[in-house]
Each structure stands twice: as structure tokens, then as C-alpha cells.
C-alpha positions as CSV (number, residue, x, y, z in Angstrom):
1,X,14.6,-4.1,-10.6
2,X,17.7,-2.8,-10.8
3,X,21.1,-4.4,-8.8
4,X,22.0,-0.9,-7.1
5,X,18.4,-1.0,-5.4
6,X,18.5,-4.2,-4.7
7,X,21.9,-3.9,-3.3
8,X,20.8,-1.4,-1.0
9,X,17.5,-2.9,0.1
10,X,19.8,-5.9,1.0
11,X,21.6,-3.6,3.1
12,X,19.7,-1.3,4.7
13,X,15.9,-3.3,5.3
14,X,16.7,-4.6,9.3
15,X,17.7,-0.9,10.0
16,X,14.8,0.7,8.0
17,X,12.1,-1.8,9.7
18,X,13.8,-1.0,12.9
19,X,13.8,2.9,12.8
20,X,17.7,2.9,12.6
21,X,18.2,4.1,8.7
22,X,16.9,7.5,7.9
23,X,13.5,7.2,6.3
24,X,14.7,10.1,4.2
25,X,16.7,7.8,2.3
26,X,13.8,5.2,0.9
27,X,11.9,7.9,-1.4
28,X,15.2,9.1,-3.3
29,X,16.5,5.3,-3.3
30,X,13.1,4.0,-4.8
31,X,12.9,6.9,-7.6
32,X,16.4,6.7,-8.6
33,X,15.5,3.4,-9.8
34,X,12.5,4.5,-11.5
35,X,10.0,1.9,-9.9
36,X,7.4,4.5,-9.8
37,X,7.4,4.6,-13.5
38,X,6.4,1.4,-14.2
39,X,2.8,1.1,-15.1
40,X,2.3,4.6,-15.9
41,X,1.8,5.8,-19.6
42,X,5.0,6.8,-21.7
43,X,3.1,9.6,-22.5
44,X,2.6,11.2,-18.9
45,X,6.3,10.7,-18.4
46,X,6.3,6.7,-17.2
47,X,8.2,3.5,-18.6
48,X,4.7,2.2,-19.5
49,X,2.8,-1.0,-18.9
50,X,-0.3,-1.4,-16.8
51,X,-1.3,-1.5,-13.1
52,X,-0.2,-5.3,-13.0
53,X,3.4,-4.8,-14.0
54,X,3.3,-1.8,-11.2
55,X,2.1,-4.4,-8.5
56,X,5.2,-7.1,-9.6
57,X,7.7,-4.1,-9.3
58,X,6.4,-3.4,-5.9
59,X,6.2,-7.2,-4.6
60,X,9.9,-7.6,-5.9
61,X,11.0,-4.3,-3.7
62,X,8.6,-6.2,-0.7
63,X,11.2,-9.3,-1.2
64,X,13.9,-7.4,0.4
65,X,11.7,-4.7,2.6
66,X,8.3,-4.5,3.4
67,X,9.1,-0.6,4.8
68,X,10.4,0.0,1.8
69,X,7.5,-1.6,-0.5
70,X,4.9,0.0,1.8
71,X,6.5,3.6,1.3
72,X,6.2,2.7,-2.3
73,X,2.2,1.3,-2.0
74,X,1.6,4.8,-0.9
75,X,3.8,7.0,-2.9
76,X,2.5,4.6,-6.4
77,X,-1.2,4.7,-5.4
78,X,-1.4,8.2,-5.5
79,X,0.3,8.3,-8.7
80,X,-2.5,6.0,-9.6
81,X,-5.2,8.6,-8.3
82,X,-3.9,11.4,-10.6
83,X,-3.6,9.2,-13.9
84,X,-7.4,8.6,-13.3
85,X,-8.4,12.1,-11.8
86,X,-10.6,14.1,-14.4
87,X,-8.5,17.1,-12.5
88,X,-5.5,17.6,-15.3
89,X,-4.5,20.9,-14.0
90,X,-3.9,18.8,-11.1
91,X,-2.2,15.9,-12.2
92,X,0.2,18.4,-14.0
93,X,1.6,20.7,-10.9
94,X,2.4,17.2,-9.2
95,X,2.9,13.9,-11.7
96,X,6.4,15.0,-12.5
97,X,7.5,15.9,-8.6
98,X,6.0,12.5,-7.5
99,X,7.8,10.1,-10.8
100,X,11.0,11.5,-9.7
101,X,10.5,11.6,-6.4
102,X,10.8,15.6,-4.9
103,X,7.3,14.9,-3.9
104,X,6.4,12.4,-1.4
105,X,2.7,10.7,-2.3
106,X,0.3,9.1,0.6
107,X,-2.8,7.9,0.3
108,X,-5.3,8.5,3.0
109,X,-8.4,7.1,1.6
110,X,-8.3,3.5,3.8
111,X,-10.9,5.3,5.9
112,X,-12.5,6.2,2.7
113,X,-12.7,2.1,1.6
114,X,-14.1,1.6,4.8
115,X,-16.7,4.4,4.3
116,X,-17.6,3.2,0.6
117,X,-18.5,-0.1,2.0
118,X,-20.4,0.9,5.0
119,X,-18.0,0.3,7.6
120,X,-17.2,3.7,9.4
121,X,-18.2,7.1,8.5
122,X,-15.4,9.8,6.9
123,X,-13.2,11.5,9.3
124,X,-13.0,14.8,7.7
125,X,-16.2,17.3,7.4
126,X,-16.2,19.9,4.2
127,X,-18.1,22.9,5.4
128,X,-18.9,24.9,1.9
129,X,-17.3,28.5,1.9
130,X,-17.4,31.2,-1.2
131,X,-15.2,29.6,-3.7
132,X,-14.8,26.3,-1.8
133,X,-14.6,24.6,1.2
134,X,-13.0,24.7,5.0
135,X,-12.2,21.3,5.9
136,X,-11.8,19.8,9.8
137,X,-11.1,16.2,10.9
138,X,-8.2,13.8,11.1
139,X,-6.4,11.5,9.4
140,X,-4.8,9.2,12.5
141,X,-2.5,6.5,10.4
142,X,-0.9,8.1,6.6
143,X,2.1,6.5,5.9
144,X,4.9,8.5,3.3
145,X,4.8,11.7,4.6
146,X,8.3,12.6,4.5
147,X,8.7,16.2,6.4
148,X,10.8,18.3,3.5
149,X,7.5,17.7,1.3
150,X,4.3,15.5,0.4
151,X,0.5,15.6,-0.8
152,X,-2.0,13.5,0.7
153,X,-5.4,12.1,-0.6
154,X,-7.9,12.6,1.8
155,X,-11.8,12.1,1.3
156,X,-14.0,14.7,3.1
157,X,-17.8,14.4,3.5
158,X,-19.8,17.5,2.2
159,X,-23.1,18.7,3.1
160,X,-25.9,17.7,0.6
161,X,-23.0,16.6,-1.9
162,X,-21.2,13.4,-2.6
163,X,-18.2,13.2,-0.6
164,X,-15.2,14.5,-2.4
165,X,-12.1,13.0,-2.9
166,X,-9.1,16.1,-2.4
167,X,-5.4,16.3,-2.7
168,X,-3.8,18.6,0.4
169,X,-0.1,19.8,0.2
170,X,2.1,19.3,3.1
171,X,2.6,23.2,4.4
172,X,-1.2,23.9,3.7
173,X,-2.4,26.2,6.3
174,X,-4.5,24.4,8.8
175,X,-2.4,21.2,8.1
176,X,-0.5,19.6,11.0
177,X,1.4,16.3,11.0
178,X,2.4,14.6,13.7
179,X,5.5,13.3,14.8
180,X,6.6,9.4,13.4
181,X,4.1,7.4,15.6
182,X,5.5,4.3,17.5
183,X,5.2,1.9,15.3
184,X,6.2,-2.0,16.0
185,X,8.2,-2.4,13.0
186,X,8.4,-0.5,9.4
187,X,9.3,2.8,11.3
188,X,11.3,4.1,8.9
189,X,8.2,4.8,6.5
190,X,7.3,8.4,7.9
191,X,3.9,6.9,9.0
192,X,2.4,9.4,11.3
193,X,-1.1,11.4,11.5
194,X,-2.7,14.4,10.4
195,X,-5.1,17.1,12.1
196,X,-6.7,19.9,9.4
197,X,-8.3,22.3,11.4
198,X,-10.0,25.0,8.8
199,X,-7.9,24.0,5.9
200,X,-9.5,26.1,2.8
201,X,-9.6,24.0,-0.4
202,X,-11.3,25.0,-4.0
203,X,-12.4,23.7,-7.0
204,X,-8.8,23.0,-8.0
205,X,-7.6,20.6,-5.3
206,X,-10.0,18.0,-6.2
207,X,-9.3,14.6,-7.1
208,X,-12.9,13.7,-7.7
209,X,-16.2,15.5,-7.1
210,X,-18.0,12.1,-6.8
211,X,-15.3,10.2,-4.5
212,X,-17.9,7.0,-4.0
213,X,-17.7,6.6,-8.2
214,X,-14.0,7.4,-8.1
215,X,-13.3,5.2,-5.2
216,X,-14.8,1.8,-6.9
217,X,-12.7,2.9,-10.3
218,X,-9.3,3.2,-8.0
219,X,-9.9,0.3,-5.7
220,X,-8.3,-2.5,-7.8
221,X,-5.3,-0.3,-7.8
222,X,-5.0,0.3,-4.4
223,X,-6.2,-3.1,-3.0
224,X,-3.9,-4.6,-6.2
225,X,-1.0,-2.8,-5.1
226,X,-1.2,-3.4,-1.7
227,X,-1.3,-7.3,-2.5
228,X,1.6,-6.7,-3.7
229,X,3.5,-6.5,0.1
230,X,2.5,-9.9,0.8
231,X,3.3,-11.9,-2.6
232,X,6.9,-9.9,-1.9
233,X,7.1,-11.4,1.5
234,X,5.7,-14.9,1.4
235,X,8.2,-15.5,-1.7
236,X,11.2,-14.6,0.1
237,X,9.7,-16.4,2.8
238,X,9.2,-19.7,1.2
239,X,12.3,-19.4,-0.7
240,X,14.2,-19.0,2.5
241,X,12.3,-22.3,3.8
242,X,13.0,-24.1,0.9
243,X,17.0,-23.3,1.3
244,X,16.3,-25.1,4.8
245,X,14.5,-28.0,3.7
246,X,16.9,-28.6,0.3
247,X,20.0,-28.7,3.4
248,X,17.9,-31.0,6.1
249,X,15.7,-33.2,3.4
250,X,12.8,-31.9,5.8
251,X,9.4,-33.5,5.7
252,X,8.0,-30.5,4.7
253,X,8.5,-29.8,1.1
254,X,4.9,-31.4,0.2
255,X,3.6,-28.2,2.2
256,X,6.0,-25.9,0.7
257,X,5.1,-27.2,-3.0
258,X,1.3,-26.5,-2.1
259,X,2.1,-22.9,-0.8
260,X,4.1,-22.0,-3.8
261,X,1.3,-23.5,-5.8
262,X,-1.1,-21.3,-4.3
263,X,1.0,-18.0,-4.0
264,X,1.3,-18.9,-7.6
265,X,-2.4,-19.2,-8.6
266,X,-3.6,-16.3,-6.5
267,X,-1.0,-14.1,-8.1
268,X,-1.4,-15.0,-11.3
269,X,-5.6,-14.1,-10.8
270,X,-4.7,-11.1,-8.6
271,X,-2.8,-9.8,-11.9
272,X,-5.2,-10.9,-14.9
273,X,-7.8,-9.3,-12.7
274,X,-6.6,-6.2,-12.1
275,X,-5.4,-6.2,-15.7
276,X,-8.8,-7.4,-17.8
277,X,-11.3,-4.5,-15.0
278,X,-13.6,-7.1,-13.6
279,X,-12.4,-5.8,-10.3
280,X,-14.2,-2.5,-10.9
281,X,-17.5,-3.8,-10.9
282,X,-16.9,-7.1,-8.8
283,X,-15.3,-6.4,-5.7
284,X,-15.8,-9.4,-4.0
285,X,-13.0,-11.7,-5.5
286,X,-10.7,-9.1,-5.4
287,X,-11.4,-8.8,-1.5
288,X,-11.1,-13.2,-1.0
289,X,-7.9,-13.0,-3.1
290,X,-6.5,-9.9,-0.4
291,X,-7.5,-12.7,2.0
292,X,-5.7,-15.8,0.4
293,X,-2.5,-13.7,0.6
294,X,-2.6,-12.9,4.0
295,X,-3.0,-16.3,4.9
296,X,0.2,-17.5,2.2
297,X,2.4,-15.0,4.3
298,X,1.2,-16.5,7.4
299,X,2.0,-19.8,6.8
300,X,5.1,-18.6,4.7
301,X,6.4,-17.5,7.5
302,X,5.8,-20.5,9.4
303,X,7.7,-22.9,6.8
304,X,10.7,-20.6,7.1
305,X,10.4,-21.1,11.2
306,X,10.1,-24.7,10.8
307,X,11.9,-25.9,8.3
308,X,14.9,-23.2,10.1
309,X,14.0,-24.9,13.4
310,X,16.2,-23.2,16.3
311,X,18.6,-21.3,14.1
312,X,15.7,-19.2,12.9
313,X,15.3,-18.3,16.5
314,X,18.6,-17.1,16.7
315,X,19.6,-13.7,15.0
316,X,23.0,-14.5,13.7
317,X,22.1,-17.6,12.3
318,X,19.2,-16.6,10.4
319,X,19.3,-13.4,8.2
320,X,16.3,-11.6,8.2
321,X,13.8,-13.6,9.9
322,X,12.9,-11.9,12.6
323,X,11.9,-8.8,10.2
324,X,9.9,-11.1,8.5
325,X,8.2,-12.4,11.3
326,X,7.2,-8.8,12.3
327,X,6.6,-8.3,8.6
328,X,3.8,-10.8,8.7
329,X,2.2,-9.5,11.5
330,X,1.4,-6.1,9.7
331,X,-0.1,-7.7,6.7
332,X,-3.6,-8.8,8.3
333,X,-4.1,-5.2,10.0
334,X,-3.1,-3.0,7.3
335,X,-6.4,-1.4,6.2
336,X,-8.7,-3.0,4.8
337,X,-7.8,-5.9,7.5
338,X,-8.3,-9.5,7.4
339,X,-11.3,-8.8,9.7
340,X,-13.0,-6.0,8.1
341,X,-12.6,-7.8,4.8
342,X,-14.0,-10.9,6.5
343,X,-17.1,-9.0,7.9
344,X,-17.7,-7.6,4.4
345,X,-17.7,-11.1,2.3
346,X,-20.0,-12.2,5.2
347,X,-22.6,-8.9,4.6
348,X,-22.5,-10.1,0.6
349,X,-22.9,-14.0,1.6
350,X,-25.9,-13.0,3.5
351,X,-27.7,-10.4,0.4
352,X,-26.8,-13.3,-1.8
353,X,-28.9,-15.9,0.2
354,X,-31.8,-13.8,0.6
């Protein structure tokens, strides 16, 4: 990653997770360093490499802001959905825009996982029409959609037909946002909600005709990448505690040394995962390894408290903490949550026993 974002991460992640930088600034910041690139073919205008090298990129920008890094999840995911879209004509009016970063990206399809799984119905309704379709519903949490511009994956459920999976443009007519919603911390991300109310779509603004198939094919990338917030976080995290222990020869490096260890090895099989395709077909490791991360941030965070002891507590002592703390407590509820993923690995221990 290059020094000038770094540099400005440095600088500007209290303010961003606090709502005090403009969240204007974290698309052009993030492009100009040509993170969303990485991973995407030379040939459709990227730096190369694969989904895995996309993920490190992101958890490096999550060392230094999680806003930042989650702006990014969004934005690269659905630069992830066009690269596999059958939908050239598609991927060509928008690749470009989003690489470079005109175009703001956001992914809307957490309700969509949710849906492919079993867990809650889709929130948007395709009515068919001569020459396509009027869509209605909601999209209540979308993070990256910066004002001046963006296009949103959304999946809508059709009438005897698979549900789609559809790209919508930001001044699309039927297509409200809301204003920035209230968030705890990472307000800076232009996370807010949508409303369609008889939004007209065709043929061309399709992602995938079969969303369920295209869904299980993008899943590793979106689950992958969103990893990807909390190896950033817990490795800051544990660095910062080991900086505390190396000063106080505190009683708890044997912990730290088996955190690290395990941030490690979950990593590591997160990546060679993600990077091999077994996580197309098996979801179910993918969705313990989303589970062992939460928990390393968790009790990242909790080294870097105690091995700090009161100077963590206090905010000019202790740079950063305190976003990290709040930090950690959006990792377990960002979609799919710890609890939803839990409630899934149970449904598949209990087919597996029958």
C-alpha cells in the first residue's frame, strides 16, 4: 500500500469513524492509490492477481481504518460482481468509472445471502412489464453510496422466475436514498438506505438472471473480502498490545503468541481457500473461518485493553483505541452476523446427523 494513503489513513481514521472528515474524501483517497485494482485482470484494466491479494490490500487499509476498509469492501465487491457477470455490456459502461473511482460501488446483496440460505425472504418484488420489469421494496442498510454518484447491487424476487440479481444507478427514477443514518461509529462511509418505488429495469441492467447460482459463485468474494476488516483490525490490535507488553514484561504474551498464531492460521486458510474455489461449493468452512475472525478481534481488542491497562482508558495516552474498541463491535453484526452464521452451521450440524 502506498505511504501517501497510508499517511492519510493515519491522519484522518478518528475523524472518519467519528463523522468529522468528509466521507467524500475516502473514495478519491482509496482510488488514487489504485487498491481497487488489485486482484482484477490486467486485461479489464486492473494491476492483476486474484481475489486473495484483493482481500490483503483491504485488511492492510482495515489496519489504519475500518471506515475506510468497509467503504472499500463495498466499492471492491461490486467490482467483483461485474468481473463475473455474464452481462459485458454491463461491466463495460461501469468497470472503468468504479477502478478509478468516479463511480461509487455498494453491494446490497447481504439480504440476498440471508435469502440464499433460508434466512429471510428478498426485500424487493420484480413485477414483469413489456420489456422488463418495475421493481418495489427497500434496501434499509447499503453502505458507499456517495451522493455525486453510485450503482447498487440489489437482488429482486420475480414471479415464477429465479430471483435476479440487478445493478441500479443512483438518479434512476423511482430511486430514493436516504439521508447518512446514525450510525455508532464508521459514519463517514455514506451508509444510508434505499426505497425503489416503480423503478423500471430491462434486460440490460442484469447482473445475473439466476441470482441463487450467481450468488454461491460470488460468495467467497464477498464473505472473503469482508474477512478482510477483521484480520486489518485484530493485527493492529495485537501489535499495539504487544508494544504494551514488550514495555511492562506483562504476563500476557503466552496469549498474545496464541492469537497471533491463530490470526495467522485462519488467514492463511481464509486466503488458500478463496484462492484454490472450494469455497464455491463448500460454504460451511468459509462461514467457521468468518467466525474465528470475529472472535481474534474480540479478544485482540481485549490484549490491547489489558496489556494498556488505564492508559488505554484514557484518550491521549492511547492513540486509536477507542476507535478500535468501537471497531470491534461492528465486526459480529455486520451481515452475515456472528449469530446468523451461528444458526446456519447449527441447520448443517443437524442435516449432517440425520
Amino acid at each position: 500500500m502506498s505511504e501517501p494513503l497510508v499517511a492519510w489513513l493515519r491522519e484522518h481514521a478518528d475523524g472518519l469513524d467519528e463523522g468529522r472528515a468528509d466521507p467524500a474524501w475516502v473514495l478519491p483517497a482509496l482510488a488514487a492509490a489504485d487498491v481497487f485494482r488489485v486482484g482484477v485482470p490486467v486485461r479489464d484494466g486492473g494491476s492483476g492477481g486474484d481475489t486473495g491479494d484483493a482481500i490483503e490490500a483491504l485488511a492492510r487499509v482495515a489496519e489504519h481504518s475500518l471506515t475506510a476498509a468497509f467503504v472499500f469492501w463495498g466499492h471492491r465487491t461490486f467490482v467483483e460482481y461485474l468481473l463475473q457477470s455474464p452481462n459485458a455490456a454491463l461491466r463495460e459502461r461501469w468497470l472503468a468509472r468504479l477502478l478509478d473511482g468516479r463511480v461509487a460501488g455498494a453491494t446490497a446483496l447481504s439480504n440476498a445471502m440471508k435469502f440464499l440460505s433460508g434466512v429471510e425472504s428478498l426485500q424487493i418484488d420484480a413485477v414483469k412489464r413489456t420489456g422488463g420489469w418495475r421493481l418495489q421494496g427497500q434496501m434499509p442498510w447499503v453502505t458507499n453510496l456517495r451522493p455525486s454518484g453510485f450503482v447498487v447491487a440489489a437482488a429482486v424476487a420475480r414471479e415464477n422466475a429465479p430471483a435476479a440479481i440487478v445493478a441500479l444507478d443512483h438518479d434512476r427514477r423511482g430511486l430514493a436514498r436516504s439521508p447518512d443514518l446514525d450510525l455508532l461509529g464508521l459514519r463517514s462511509s455514506h451508509t444510508a438506505a434505499i426505497r425503489l418505488d416503480g423503478v423500471e429495469i430491462d434486460d440490460g441492467d442484469l447482473l445475473a438472471a439466476d441470482g441463487p447460482a450467481f450468488l454461491r459463485r460470488v460468495r467467497p468474494a464477498f464473505l472473503g473480502l469482508q474477512c478482510g476488516l477483521s484480520i486489518g483490525l485484530a493485527r493492529t490490535s495485537l501489535a499495539a498490545a504487544r508494544q504494551a507488553a514488550a514495555d511492562t514484561r506483562h504476563a500476557l504474551r503466552p496469549r498474545l503468541a496464541e492469537v497471533q498464531q491463530r490470526l495467522d492460521d485462519t488467514t492463511g486458510r481464509l486466503l488458500t481457500g478463496v484462492r484454490d474455489g472450494r469455497f464455491v461449493e463448500q460454504a460451511v468452512p468459509l462461514f467457521r473461518l468468518r467466525l474465528t475472525l470475529s472472535e481474534v478481534v474480540q479478544d485482540a481488542v481485549q490484549l490491547e485493553l489489558q496489556t494498556g491497562g488505564g492508559r488505554a482508558y484514557l484518550l491521549d495516552r492511547t492513540a486509536g483505541f477507542a476507535r478500535r474498541w468501537r471497531e470491534a463491535a461492528f465486526v459480529p453484526i455486520v451481515t452475515p452476523s456472528v449469530s446468523q452464521l451461528e444458526a446456519e452451521l447449527l441447520k448443517h450440524a443437524v442435516v449432517a446427523a440425520r
